[in-house]
Every structure is written in C-alpha cells, then in structure tokens.
N, C-alpha and C positions, 0 to 999 in steps of 0.2 A: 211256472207261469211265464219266467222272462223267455227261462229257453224257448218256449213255444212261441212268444211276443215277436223274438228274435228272428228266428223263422219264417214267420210270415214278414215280418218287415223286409227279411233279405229278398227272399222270393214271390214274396208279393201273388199269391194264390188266386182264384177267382173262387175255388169251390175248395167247400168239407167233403170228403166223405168217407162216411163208420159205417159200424153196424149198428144194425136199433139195440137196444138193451136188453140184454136177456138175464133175469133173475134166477141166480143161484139157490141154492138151499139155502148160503150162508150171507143173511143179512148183512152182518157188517161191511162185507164185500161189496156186497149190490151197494150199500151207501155210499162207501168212497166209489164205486164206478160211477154213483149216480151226479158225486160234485164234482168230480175230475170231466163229466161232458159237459155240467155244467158251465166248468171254468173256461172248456176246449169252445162252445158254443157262444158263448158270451164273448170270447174274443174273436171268433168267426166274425161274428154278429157286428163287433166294432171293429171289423176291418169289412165292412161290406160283401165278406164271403156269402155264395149260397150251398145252401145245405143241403146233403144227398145221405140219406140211410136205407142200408139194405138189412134184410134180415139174412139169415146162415144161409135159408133154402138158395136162395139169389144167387147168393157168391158162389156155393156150391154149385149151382148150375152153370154159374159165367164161367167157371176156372175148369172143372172138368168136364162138363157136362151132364154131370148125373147129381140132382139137388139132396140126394143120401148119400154123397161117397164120404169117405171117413176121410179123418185128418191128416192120414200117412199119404192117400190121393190127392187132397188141397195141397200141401207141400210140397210133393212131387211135379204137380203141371203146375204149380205159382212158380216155382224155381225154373222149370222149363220154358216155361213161357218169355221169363223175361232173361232168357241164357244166363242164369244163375247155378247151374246143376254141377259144377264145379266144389259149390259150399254144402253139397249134401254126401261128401262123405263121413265118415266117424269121427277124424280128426278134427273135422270143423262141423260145430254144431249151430247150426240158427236156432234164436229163440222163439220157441212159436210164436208169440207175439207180433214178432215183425213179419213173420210170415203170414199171418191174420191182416196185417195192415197191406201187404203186399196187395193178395187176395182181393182186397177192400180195393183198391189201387186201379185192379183191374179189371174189377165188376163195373168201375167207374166208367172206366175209360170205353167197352164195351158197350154199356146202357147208356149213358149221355147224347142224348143228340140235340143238338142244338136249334 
C-alpha cells in the first residue's frame, strides 16, 4: 500500500488502468485479487484518479490485433511495441505479470481519447 501511495505521489497519474476481474477456479485467489483492486481503487479513488478496465478480449485485440491470440503473442507485440524485444531472450525472463500490465498500458494509451 505505501509502495503504491508512493508512486502515485511521485508521479502524480491522472488515470487507472487494469483489467476487469476475471475469476479463477481458485477462490482464495479471486479474494486477495478481489482486496488488492480494492486497495489499488480506493487510492485511485483518493487521489482523484479516473478509472479505465478492459477485459482480456480488448487488450488482446489493442496489442495484437486478434482478441484470441495466446499469451506467447501478447508478449511478443507488448515487448515490440514498446522496443523492449531485447528482454525476451532465455536469459532474461519478464514476469508475466508486468507484461499483462504492460499490455494494460497500451490498450490504454490506444483507447483513451479525450
């Protein structure tokens, strides 16, 4: 919670934006995903942020173009897109994660019109 306080105080954001929630098999999981947007949203929320959620189809369609390609092609054009294609050999591994956030990043920047 601070690191992310932190964050936005340094950088001072105008917008969120995730993916909507997508429930797992595995409840426990869905619940801490469910208080971790909660926590992520509520300090949106108290710093005047506004909030943008895509679903998978979206990002998938923003990043490759095709709202079914698999995750080896989100990695691929998220990495290329933003001249990161450097960090996708064997030695250096990205954690999907931030390559999900990446993704998220860019669906933004793509869809947002003011």
């Amino acid at each position: 919670s601070n690191f992310l306080k932190n964050l936005i105080l340094e950088y001072n954001p105008h917008h969120l934006a995730i993916e909507n929630l997508y429930f797992a098999k595995n409840t426990t999981t869905a619940m801490r995903v469910a208080e971790i947007r909660g926590l992520i949203f509520g300090l949106a929320l108290s710093h005047q942020m506004e909030i943008f959620e895509y679903d998978p189809v979206t990002i998938k369609l923003a990043v490759t173009g095709f709202g079914k390609a698999d995750k080896a092609a989100v990695t691929k054009l998220t990495l290329s897109q933003l001249k990161l294609t450097k960090l996708q050999n064997k030695e250096q591994k990205i954690i999907d994660d931030a390559v999900d956030a990446l993704a998220v990043g860019l669906t933004h920047a793509v869809s947002y019109r003011n």
